[in-house]
C-alpha positions, -999 to 999 in steps of 0.1 A, spaced: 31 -141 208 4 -162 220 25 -195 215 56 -182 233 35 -171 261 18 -204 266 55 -224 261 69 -199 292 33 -207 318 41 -250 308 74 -244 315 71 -229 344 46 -251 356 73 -278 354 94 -263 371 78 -257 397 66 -291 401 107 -303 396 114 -285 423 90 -300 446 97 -337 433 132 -332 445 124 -316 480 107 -343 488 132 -367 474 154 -356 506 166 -377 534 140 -372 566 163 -349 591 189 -345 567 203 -312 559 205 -294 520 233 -310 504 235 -345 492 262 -354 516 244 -344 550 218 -371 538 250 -397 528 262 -391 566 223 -394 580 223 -430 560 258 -438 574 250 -430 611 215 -446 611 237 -477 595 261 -475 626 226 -472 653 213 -501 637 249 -521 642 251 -510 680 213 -519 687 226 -552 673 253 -557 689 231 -549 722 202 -581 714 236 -602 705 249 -598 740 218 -597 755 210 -629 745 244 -646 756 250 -627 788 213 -617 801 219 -578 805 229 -550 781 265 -536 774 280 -501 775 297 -494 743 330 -502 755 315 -534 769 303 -545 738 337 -535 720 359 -554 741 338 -583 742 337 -587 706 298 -583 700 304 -547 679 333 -546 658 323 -508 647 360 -492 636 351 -459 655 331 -444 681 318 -414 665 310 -402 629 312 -364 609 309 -347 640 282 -371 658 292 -392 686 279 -422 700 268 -430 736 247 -459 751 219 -458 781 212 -494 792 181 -507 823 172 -538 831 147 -538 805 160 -519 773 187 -496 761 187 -464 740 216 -452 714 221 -417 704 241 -403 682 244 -369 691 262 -338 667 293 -327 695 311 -300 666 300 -279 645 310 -284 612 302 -254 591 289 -225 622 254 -210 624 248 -213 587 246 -251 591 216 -268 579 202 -285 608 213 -317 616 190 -339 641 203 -361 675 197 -393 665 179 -425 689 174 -461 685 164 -487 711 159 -523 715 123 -522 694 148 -515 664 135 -481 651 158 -451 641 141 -419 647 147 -380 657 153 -372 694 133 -345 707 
């Protein structure tokens, strides 16, 4: 009896420390499910693309682009303007730019997990808008 209770505590015990592993195994700002944190990966991909796009014709024409801009001129060759529900929309100054992809349906109602607005700007860094 002794043995069998002792196997069930250990057993427990693991998992219970499984479980937390793989929370933390989760994409930052990504919902539940493996593919809210596939489409989190794919969209930061895309921010990163645009922001590049932005310092590419920055550096040949001295100012920053709207999306279409930098469509039509070649410097972003991005197949699509928006992504599972998130779209994409550029805010350009004299001295930067900002890119946020931005959730415009939603896919699955109130039960949704929550899916973050997304920003990047010319320092290069993907993070959560507030």
């Amino acid at each position: 009896m002794r043995t069998v209770l002792s196997l069930l505590v250990v057993l427990l015990i693991a998992f219970g420390m499984f479980f937390l592993y793989t929370k933390k195994l989760s994409p930052a700002g990504a919902g539940s499910s493996p593919a809210d944190g596939i489409t989190t990966t794919a969209i930061k991909g895309d921010l990163l693309s645009i922001a590049q796009a932005e310092r590419a014709y920055f550096a040949l024409n001295g100012s920053y682009a709207s999306l279409a801009e930098l469509t039509s001129s070649g410097a972003l060759t991005l197949s699509r303007s928006s992504r599972d529900g998130y779209t994409y929309s550029v805010e350009t100054t004299d001295a930067g730019f900002t890119v946020t992809a931005r959730l415009t349906s939603s896919e699955g109602g109130s039960s949704a997990p929550r899916r973050p607005t997304l920003v990047i700007d010319q320092f290069m860094q993907v993070r959560e808008a507030n």
